[in-house]
N, C-alpha and C positions, 0 to 999 in steps of 0.2 A: 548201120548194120540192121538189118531187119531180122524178129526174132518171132519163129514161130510157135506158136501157143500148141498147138498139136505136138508137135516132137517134145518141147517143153515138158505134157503132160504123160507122154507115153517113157520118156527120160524118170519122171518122178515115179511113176507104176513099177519099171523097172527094179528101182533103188527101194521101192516100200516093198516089193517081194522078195528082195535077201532076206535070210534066213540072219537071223542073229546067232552068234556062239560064244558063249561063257566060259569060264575056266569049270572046269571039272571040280565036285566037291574035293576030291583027292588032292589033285594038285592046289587048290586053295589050302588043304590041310599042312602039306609040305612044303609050301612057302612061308606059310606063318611060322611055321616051327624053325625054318630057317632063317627069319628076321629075327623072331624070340634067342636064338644061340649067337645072333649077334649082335644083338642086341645088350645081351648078359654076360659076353665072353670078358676076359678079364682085358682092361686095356693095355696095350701094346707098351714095352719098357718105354721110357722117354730118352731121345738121342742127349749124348753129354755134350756139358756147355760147347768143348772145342767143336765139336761136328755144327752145333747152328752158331758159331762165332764163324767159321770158315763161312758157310754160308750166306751169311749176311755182307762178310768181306768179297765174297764173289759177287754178289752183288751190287758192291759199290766199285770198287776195283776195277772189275775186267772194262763196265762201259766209261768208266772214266780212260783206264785204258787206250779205250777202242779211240775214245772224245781227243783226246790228245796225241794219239797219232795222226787223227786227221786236222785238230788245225795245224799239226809240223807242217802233215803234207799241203796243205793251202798255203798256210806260211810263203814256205819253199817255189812253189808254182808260181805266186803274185812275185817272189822275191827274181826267179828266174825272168818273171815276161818285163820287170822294170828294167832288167840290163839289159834285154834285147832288144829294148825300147829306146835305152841308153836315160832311165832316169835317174838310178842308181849309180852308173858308174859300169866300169869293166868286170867281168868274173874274176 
């Protein structure tokens, strides 16, 4: 790839004559003041134990779940291709 120094340089001129833009002293005022109210707000009730017991059992559960339907269905599929194989025997 051959790279030229000229476009290079007229590429950088370009980038160093943007204008920079700041936030507005206003809007700096009113975002602080909106971190500050939540910063301060009172914290939110805490869910009861049954809502994060559910929780945490949906979490263990459903992928367990999900894990044991599929080695049935493996199970079942190696189980089906050994009789058609005939190593198992008849259906």
């Amino acid at each position: 790839m051959i790279v030229d120094d000229g476009q290079d340089d007229r590429f950088l001129d370009i980038v160093a004559s943007l204008r920079t833009y700041d936030v507005s002293d206003r809007h700096t005022r009113q975002l602080r003041r909106r971190c500050h109210a939540v910063m301060q707000a009172e914290p939110r009730p805490t869910r009861s134990v049954w809502m994060v017991d559910a929780t945490s059992i949906r979490r263990v559960i459903v992928p367990a779940l999900g894990g044991a339907w599929c080695v049935l269905y493996l199970v079942e599929i190696v189980r089906y291709a050994a009789a058609i194989y005939g190593y198992l025997g008849t259906q």
